[in-house]
C-alpha positions in Angstrom: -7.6 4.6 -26.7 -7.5 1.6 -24.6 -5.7 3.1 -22.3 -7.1 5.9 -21.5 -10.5 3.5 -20.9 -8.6 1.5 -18.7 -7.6 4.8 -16.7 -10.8 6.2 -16.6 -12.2 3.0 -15.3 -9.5 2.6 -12.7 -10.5 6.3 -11.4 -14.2 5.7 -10.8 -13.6 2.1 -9.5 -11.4 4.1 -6.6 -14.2 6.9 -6.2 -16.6 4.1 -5.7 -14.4 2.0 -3.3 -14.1 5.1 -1.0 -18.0 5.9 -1.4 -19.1 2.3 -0.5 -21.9 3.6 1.6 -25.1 2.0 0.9 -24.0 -1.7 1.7 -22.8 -1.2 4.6 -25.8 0.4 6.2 -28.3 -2.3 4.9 -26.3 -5.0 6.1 -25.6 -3.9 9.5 -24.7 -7.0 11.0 -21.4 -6.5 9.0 -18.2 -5.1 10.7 -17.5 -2.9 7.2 -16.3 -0.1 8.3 -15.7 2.5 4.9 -14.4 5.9 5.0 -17.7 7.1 3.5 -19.3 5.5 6.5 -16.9 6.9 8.9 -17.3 10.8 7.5 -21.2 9.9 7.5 -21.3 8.8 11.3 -18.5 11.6 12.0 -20.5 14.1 10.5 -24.5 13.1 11.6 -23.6 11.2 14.6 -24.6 7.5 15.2 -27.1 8.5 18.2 -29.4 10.8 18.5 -27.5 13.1 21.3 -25.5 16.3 19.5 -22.4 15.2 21.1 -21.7 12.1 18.7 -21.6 15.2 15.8 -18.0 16.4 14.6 -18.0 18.7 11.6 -14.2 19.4 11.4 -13.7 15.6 11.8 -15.6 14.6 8.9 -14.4 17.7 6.6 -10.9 16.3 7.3 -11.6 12.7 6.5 -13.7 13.5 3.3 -10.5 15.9 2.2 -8.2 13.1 2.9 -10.5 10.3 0.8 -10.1 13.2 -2.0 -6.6 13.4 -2.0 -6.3 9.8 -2.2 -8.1 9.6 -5.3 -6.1 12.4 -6.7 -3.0 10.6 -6.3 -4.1 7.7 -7.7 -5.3 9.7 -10.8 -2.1 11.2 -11.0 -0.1 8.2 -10.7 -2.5 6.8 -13.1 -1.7 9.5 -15.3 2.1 8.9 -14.9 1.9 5.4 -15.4 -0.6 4.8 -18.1 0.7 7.1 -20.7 -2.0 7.8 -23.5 -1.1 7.8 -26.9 -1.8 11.1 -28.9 -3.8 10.1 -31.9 -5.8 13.3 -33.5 -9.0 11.8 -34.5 
């Protein structure tokens, strides 16, 4: 059961590492650049002028952030087997 906790956890702490968003728009003095942040400013633009905006961009770097956290669930998965206990 522990396992499986520890998996689980491991999963959403990677969701969340690629979705650190908020942060990094308050503080803006900060050079953090996240892949959340690059999608967002990819997809809205960082200006007001349309030519900033770049819709296939932004699809393909929130695709790629997905398939990273599918491979790490499924090496997750491979690594951390759980054991089958019927409750």
């Amino acid at each position: 059961m522990t396992k499986g906790v520890l998996r689980t956890a491991i999963v959403l702490w990677t969701t969340r590492t690629m979705g650190f968003f908020a942060l990094s728009q308050v503080f803006s003095g900060v050079n953090t650049y996240t892949p959340m942040l690059f999608t967002y400013q990819t997809l809205f633009g960082t200006e007001v002028a349309s030519e900033s905006v770049n819709a296939g961009m932004a699809a393909a770097a929130a695709v790629l952030m997905t398939v990273i956290v599918v491979i790490v669930s499924m090496i997750l998965n491979h690594a951390i087997k759980d054991d089958n206990y019927e409750i």
